[in-house]
C-alpha positions, 0 to 999 in steps of 0.5 A: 882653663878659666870659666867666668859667666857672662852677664846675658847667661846670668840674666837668664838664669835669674829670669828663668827662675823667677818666672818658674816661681810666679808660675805656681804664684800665680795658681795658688795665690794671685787666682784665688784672691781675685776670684771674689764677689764683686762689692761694687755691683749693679746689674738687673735681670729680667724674667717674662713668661704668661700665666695667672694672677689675682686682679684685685680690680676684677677681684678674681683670677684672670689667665693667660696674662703676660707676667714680667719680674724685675731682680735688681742687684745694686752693691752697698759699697761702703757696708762692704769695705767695713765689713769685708764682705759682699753687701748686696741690696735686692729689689723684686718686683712682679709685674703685669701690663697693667702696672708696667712701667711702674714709676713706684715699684710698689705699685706692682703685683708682688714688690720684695726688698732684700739685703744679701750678705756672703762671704766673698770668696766661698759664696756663703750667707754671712748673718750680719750687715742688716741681712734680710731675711736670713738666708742660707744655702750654697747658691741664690743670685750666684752659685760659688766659683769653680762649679762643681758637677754635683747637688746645690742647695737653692735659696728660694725667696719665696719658699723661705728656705733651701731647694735642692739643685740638682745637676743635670748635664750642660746647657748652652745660652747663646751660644755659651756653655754652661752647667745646668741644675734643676729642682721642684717644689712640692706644695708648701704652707709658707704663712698665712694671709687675713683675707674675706671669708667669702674670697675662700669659700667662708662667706659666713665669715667677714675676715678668715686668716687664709693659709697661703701656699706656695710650689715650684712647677720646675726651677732650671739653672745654667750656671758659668762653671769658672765664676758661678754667673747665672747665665739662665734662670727659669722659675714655675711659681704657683702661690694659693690661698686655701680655707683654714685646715682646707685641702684644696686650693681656693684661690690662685694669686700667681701660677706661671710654669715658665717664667724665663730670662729675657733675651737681652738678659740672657745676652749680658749675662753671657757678656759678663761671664765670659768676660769675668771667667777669661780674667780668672783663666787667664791668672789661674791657667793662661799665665802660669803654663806660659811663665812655666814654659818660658821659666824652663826655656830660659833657666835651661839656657842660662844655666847651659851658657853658665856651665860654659862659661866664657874661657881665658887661656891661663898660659896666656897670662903666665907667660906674660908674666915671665917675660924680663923687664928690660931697663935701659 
């Protein structure tokens, strides 16, 4: 017997082998590559919460106010083509009701303006691109893809340095499950401010370079395990001024011990996140077991129909052969 394959058996033998290729493609190449930092992005995020502030007007402290903060994100898309990495410009402003809405974000209690610049893949500060300030650390307005359940160093902007998250189980944000990480920040010097002597207790002296310090009452984070999107920020932000060599504190700039996301925050955080975690599982699980499983079927049928073949009786054609050619 003869055994030819069929051209459908063929078809899936090749379909089949291909798909169980682009299976452990699709993990290991296609995946990684697009889980990267957006250089395109513009998103705002808001935190509210009461506390106290220094009313320069009333020149004092008041309490139990409304604080609102403002955090801005907008990509510099033609910084980060050149330089292949992830150019973020970060507008912070901290707000209270006297000067919301502000039509100059300078008019508000405390405006910082930032350049951050990582690496697209890992998440990692990248020292270039006109960075300010130099930033390091794990995580700061995102943490890196694949979250992992262990310690995190924290950028705090206002320490200047790093903070250590640590993880402290799930959490859920409307309804959204996340990782969440927590940390403090013990009593700080972080500069220093020239102010009246008097604002400080030196009132013998008209101007004292006062020491400023900053503390954290508990920093809280629910992160998106799969994309590293902070799904809830709270911060407990507490900045004084004390007298030069002075113990205590003298003055209170800022004191809130929960300054937390918006619902409306909360809500697009959660949007985005589940929207950018589906795509990744889609390239790095969805598809890849559906290409396997399908590859397998169809390699295993195509290779049964080539093993079968399609048969011909060779005595068919031999015997057509033997018979005499009759001339007449």
């Amino acid at each position: 017997m003869r055994r030819t394959a069929s051209p459908l058996s063929l078809i899936l033998l090749g379909l089949g082998t291909f798909l169980l290729v682009l299976a452990p493609l699709l993990v290991w190449y296609v995946e990684p590559r697009a889980a990267v930092n957006p250089i395109d992005i513009d998103t705002t995020a808001v935190y509210r919460g009461t506390g106290s502030y220094f009313d320069t007007d009333e020149v004092a402290t008041v309490h139990d106010k409304r604080i609102t903060v403002t955090q801005q994100v907008r990509g510099d898309v033609a910084d980060s083509e050149k330089s292949g990495r992830a150019v973020w410009d970060v507008t912070t402003t901290v707000d209270t009701d006297k000067s919301l809405p502000a039509a100059d974000p300078h008019d508000a209690l405390e405006f910082f303006a930032n350049r951050w610049v990582t690496d697209r893949h890992t998440n990692q500060p990248v020292h270039c691109c006109g960075e300010n300030p130099y930033f390091e650390g794990d995580a700061y307005l995102k943490f890196p893809f694949d979250v992992r359940r262990r310690s995190y160093t924290w950028w705090d902007n206002s320490l200047h340095d790093t903070v250590v998250l640590h993880y402290a189980g799930t959490g859920k944000v409307q309804g959204y499950t996340g990782y969440r990480f927590t940390g403090t920040v013990p009593p700080t010097r972080i500069g220093t401010r020239l102010v009246p002597g008097a604002l400080v207790g030196q009132s013998s002296q008209p101007q004292v370079l006062a020491e400023e310090w900053y503390s954290n009452h508990g920093i809280e984070l629910v992160v998106d395990q799969r994309t590293g999107r902070v799904l809830y920020a709270q911060v407990g932000p507490r900045r004084t001024l004390r007298a030069p060599g002075h113990k205590q504190d003298a003055v209170v700039l800022l004191d809130s011990r929960k300054l937390g996301f918006t619902t409306a925050t909360q809500k697009d955080q959660v949007k985005r996140a589940k929207k950018e975690s589906g795509q990744l599982r889609m390239l790095g699980q969805t598809l890849p077991i559906t290409a396997a499983v399908a590859g397998f079927v169809l390699a295993v049928m195509g290779g049964v129909f080539v093993a079968r073949g399609r048969q011909r009786p060779e005595t068919e054609g031999m015997a057509q052969l033997s018979q005499p050619h009759i001339t007449i």
